[in-house]
Kinemage of the C-alpha trace (Angstrom):
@kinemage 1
@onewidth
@group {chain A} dominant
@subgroup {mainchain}
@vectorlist {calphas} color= white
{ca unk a 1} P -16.507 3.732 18.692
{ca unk a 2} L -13.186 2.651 18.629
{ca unk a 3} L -14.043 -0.849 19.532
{ca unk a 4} L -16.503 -1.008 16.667
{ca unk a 5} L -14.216 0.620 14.000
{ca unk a 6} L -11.632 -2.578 15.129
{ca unk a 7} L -14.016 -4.995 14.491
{ca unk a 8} L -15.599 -4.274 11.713
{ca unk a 9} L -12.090 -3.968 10.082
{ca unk a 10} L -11.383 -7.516 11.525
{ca unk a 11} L -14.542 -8.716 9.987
{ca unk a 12} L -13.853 -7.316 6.854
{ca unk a 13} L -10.306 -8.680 7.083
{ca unk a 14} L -12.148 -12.278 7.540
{ca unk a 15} L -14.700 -11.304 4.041
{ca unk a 16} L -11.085 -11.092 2.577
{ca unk a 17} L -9.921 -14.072 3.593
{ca unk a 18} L -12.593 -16.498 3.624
{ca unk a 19} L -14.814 -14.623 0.812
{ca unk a 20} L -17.786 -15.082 3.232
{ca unk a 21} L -18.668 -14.854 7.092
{ca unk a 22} L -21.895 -16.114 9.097
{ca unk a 23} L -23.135 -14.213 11.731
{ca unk a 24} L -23.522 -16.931 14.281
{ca unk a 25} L -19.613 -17.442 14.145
{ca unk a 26} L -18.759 -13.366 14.396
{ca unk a 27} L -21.130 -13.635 17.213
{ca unk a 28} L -19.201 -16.354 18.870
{ca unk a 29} L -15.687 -14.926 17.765
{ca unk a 30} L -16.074 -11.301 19.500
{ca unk a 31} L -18.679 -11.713 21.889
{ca unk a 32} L -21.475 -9.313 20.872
{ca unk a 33} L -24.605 -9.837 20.098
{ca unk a 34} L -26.379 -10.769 16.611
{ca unk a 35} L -27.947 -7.536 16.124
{ca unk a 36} L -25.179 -5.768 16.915
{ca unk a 37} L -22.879 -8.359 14.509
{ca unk a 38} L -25.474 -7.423 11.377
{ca unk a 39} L -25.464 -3.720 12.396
{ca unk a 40} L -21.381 -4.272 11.168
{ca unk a 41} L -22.243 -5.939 8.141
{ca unk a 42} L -25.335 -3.976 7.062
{ca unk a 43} L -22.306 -0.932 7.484
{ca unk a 44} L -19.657 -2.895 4.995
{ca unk a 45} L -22.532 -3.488 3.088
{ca unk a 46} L -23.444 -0.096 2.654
{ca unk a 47} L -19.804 0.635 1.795
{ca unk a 48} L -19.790 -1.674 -1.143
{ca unk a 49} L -17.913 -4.281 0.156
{ca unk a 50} L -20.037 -7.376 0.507
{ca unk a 51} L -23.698 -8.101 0.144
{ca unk a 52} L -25.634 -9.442 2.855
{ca unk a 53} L -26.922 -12.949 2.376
{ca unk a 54} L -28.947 -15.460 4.903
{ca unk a 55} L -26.947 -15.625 7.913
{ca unk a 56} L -23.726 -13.586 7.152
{ca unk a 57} L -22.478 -11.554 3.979
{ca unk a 58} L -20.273 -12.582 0.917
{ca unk a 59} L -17.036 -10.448 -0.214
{ca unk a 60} L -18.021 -8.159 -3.483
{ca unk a 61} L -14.300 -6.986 -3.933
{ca unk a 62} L -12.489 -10.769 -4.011
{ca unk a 63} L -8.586 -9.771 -3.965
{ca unk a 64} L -7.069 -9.569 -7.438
{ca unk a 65} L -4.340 -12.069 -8.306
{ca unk a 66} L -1.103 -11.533 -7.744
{ca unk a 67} L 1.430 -10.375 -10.530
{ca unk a 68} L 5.113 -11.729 -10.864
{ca unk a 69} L 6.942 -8.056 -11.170
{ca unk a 70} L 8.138 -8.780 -14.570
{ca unk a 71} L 3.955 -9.182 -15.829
{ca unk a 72} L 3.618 -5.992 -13.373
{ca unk a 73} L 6.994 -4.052 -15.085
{ca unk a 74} L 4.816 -4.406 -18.261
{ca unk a 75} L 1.341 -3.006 -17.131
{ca unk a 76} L 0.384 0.843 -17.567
{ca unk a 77} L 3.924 1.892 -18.031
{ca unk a 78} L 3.332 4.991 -19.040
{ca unk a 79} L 1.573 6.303 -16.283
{ca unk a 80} L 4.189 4.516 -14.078
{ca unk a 81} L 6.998 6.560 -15.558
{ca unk a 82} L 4.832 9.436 -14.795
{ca unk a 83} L 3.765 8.874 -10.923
{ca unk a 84} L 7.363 8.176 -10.753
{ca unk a 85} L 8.873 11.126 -12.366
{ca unk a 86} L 6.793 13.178 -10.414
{ca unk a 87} L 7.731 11.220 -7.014
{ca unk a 88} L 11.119 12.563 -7.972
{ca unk a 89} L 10.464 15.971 -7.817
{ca unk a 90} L 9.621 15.373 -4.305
{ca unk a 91} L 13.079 14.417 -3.365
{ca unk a 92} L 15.098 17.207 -2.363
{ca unk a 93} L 19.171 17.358 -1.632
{ca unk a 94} L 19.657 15.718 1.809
{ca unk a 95} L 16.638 13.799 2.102
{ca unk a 96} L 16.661 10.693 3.578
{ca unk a 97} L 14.097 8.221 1.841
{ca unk a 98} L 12.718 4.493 2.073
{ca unk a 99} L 11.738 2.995 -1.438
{ca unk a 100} L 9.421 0.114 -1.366
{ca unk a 101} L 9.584 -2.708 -3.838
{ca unk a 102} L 7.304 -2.986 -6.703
{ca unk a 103} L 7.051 -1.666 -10.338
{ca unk a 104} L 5.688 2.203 -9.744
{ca unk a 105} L 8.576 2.532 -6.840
{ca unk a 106} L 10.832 1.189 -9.804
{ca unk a 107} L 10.324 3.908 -11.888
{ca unk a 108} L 10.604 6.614 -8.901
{ca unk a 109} L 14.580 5.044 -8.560
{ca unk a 110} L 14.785 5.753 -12.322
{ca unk a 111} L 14.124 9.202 -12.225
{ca unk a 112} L 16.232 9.101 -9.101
{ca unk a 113} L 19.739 8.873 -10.945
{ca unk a 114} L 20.929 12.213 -11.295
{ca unk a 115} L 19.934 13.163 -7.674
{ca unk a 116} L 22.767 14.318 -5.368
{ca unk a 117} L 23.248 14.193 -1.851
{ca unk a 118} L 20.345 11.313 -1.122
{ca unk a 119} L 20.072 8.262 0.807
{ca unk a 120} L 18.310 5.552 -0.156
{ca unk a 121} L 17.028 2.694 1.616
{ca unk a 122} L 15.092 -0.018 -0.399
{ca unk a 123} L 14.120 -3.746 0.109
{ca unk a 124} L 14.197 -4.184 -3.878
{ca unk a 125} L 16.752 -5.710 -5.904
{ca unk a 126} L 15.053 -4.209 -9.142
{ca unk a 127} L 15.293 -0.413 -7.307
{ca unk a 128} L 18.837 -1.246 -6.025
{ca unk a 129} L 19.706 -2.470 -9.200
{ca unk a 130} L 18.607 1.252 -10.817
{ca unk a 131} L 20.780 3.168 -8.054
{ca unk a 132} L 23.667 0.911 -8.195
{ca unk a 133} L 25.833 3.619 -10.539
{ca unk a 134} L 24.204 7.001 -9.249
{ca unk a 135} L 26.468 9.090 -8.011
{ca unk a 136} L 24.752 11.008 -5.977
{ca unk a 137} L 23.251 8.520 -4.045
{ca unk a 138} L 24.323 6.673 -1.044
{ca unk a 139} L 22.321 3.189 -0.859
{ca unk a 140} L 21.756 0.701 2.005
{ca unk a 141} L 19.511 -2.046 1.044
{ca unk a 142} L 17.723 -4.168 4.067
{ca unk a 143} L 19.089 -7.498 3.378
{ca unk a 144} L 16.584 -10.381 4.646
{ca unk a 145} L 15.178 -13.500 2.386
{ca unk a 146} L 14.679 -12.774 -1.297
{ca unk a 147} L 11.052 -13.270 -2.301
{ca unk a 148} L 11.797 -14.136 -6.218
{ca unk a 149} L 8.685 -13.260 -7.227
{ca unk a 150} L 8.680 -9.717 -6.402
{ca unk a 151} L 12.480 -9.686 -6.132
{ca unk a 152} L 12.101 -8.043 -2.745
{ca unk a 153} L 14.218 -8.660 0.882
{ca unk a 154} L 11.990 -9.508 3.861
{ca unk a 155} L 11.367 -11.362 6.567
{ca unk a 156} L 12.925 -10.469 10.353
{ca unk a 157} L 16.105 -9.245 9.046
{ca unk a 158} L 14.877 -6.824 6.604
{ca unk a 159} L 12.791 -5.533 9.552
{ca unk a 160} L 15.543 -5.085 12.271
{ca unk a 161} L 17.584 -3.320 9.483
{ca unk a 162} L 15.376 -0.483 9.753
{ca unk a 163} L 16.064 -0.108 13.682
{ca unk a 164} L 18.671 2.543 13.625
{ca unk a 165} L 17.341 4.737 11.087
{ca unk a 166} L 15.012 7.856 10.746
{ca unk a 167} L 13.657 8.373 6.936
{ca unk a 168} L 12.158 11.859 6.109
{ca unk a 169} L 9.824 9.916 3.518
{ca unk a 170} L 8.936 6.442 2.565
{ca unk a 171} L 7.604 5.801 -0.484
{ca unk a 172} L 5.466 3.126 -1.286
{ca unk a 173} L 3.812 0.984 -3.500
{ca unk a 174} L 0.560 -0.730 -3.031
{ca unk a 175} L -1.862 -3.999 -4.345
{ca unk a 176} L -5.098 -2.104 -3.138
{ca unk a 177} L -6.342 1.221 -1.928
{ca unk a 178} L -9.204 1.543 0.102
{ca unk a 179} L -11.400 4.177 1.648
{ca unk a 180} L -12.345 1.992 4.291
{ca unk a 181} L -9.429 -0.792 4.595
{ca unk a 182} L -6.779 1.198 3.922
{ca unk a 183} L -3.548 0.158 2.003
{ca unk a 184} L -2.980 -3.662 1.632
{ca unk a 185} L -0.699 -5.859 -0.205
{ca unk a 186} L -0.782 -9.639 -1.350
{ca unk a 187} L 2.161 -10.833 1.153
{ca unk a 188} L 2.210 -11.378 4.728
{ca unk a 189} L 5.744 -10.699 4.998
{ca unk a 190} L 6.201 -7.574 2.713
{ca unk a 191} L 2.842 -6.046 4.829
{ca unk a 192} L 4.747 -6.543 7.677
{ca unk a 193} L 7.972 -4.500 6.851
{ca unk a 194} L 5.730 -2.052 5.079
{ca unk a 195} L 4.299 -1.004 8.524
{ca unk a 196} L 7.731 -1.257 9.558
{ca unk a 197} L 9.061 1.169 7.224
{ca unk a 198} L 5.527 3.334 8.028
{ca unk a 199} L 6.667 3.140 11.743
{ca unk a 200} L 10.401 4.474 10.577
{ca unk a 201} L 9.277 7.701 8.338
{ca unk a 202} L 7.801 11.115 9.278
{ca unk a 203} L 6.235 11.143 5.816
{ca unk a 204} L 4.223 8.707 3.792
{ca unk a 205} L 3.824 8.480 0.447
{ca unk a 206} L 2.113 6.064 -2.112
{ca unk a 207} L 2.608 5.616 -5.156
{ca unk a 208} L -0.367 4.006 -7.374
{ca unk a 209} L -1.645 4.117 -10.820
{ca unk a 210} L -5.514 4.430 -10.441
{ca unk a 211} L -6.360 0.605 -11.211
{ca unk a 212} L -5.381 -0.120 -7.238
{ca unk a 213} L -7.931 1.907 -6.374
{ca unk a 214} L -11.575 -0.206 -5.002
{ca unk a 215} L -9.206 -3.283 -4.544
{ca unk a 216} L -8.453 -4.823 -0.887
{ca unk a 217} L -5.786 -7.258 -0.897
{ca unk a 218} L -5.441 -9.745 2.481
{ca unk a 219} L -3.059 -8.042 4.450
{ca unk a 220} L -3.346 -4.738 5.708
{ca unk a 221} L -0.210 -2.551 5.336
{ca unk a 222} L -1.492 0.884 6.753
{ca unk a 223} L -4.645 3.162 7.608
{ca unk a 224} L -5.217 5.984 5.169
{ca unk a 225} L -5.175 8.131 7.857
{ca unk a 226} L -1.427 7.331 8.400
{ca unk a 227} L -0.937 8.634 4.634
{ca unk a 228} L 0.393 12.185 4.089
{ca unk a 229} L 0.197 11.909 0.018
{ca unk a 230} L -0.889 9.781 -2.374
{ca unk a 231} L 0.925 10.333 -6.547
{ca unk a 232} L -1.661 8.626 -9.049
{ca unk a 233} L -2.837 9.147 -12.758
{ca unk a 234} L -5.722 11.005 -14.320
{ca unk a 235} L -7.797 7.583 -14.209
{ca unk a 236} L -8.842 8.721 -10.402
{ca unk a 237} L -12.324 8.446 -10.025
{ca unk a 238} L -14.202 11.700 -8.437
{ca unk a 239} L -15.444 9.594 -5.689
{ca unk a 240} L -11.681 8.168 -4.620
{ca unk a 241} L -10.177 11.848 -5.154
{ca unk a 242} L -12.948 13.566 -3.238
{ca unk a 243} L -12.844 10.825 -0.369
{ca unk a 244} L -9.000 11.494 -0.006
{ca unk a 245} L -8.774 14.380 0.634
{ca unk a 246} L -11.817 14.522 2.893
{ca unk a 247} L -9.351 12.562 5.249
{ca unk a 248} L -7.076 15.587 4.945
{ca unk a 249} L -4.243 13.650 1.915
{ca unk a 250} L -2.823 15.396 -0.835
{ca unk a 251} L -3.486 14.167 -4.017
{ca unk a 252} L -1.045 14.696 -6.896
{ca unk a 253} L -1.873 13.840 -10.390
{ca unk a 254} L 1.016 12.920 -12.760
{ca unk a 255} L -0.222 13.460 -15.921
{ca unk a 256} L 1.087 11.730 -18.558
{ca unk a 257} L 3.061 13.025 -21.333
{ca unk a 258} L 1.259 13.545 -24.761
C-alpha cells in the first residue's frame, strides 16, 4: 500500500508539472503494468484531480500563478489580520517558534509585538522587519540568499541554520492545501527549508485564508498528516473542514471582525 500511495503522489507530482501524463511512459518510468498504471489514475481521477483522456490523464487543478508578496500583502487582508491575530494567541511566554515567510505569517509577527519572553526564528525580511523593535522578543533570522520576490532567505545556508535548534511550533504559510497532496508551495528552494523547518518543530501549524484550499502548487512542502493545526477563515468549505479533521487536525476559524 505504501508503494502505491508513493506513486501515485509521484504521478500526480508529474500532472503538476507537465499538466498531462501518458500511460505508456508511467508504465516505463516505475515498472508496473498498464492496468495497474490506470488503476492510479482512474484513483486521482476520482479525487478530482485530473480527467482521464486516451492514453493518460490531464491536470484539472493547473497551479495558480505566483504572487510577488507586495500583490499578496494586498489580497484578503482582513481575514489575514484575523488568522494571524488568532495565531498569536497560540504563542505562550517561553515558546520557542519558527515563522515562515509569506503575507498571513506577516500578520502573525504583527500581532506578535507585545509578546514577552519569545524566540523567534524566521526566513522573512518582511516578519523580521515587524519584530525588529519588540521587546520581548529575541530574533535569529536564517540568513541564506534573498529571494526578492518573496523577500525570503533560502537556499543551503538558511537550511543548516536550523541545525542546532529545537522549535516548540513552526508556523507556516502555504500556496496550496490539499487533501490528497498535501501542503505545497511555488519554489523549489523555500519547499525545501519548509520541510526543514517541519523536520525542526514538535508542532505544525498553517496558516491559510480559505482560497489555498483545492490548489496544488509543484513542490510538495509536507503531508497533512504531518500537520497538528491548521488557522483559516469562515470561507472553509464543509468538505475541506470535514476532511481535516477526519485525519485527526484541529481546525480553528478566525473569524473576522464585524
Amino acid at each position: 500500500m505504501r508503494n502505491t500511495r508513493q506513486r501515485r503522489q509521484q504521478i500526480l507530482q508529474l500532472l503538476v508539472q507537465h499538466g498531462n501524463v501518458q500511460v505508456s511512459d508511467l508504465v516505463e518510468r516505475f515498472g508496473v503494468s498498464s492496468v495497474t498504471i490506470r488503476a492510479d489514475l482512474s484513483h486521482i481521477e476520482s479525487q478530482g484531480l485530473a480527467t482521464r483522456n486516451h492514453g493518460g490523464a490531464a491536470l484539472v487543478r493547473t497551479p495558480p500563478p505566483e504572487q510577488d508578496i507586495h500583490e499578496k500583502d494586498a489580497l484578503n487582508l482582513p481575514l489575514k489580520e484575523s488568522i494571524g491575530a488568532r495565531a498569536a494567541q497560540l504563542v505562550k511566554p517561553g515558546d520557542n517558534i519558527i515563522i515562515d515567510s509569506g503575507s498571513t505569517t506577516m500578520t502573525l509577527a504583527r500581532h506578535l509585538r507585545g509578546h514577552r519572553e519569545v524566540t523567534v526564528m524566521t526566513n522573512g525580511l518582511n516578519i523580521a522587519w515587524e519584530l525588529a523593535n519588540a521587546p520581548g522578543v529575541e530574533l535569529l533570522l536564517t540568513g541564506g540568499l534573498l529571494r526578492k520576490q518573496s523577500l525570503s532567505l533560502q537556499g543551503s545556508q538558511a537550511e543548516a541554520s536550523l541545525n542546532p535548534y529545537s522549535f516548540d511550533t513552526v508556523f507556516l504559510g502555504v500556496d496550496g492545501l490539499d487533501l490528497q497532496f498535501g501542503l505545497t508551495t511555488h519554489h523549489e528552494a523555500e519547499a525545501s527549508l519548509n520541510h526543514r523547518m517541519v523536520e525542526h518543530a514538535r508542532r505544525i501549524v498553517v496558516l491559510t485564508d480559505a482560497s489555498k484550499f483545492g490548489r496544488v502548487s509543484l513542490h510538495r512542502i509536507a503531508r497533512l498528516d504531518q500537520v497538528q493545526t491548521i488557522i483559516t477563515d469562515p470561507g472553509i468549505s464543509p468538505e475541506y473542514r470535514d476532511g481535516l479533521q477526519q485525519l485527526g487536525i484541529e481546525v480553528i476559524i478566525a473569524e473576522p471582525p464585524p
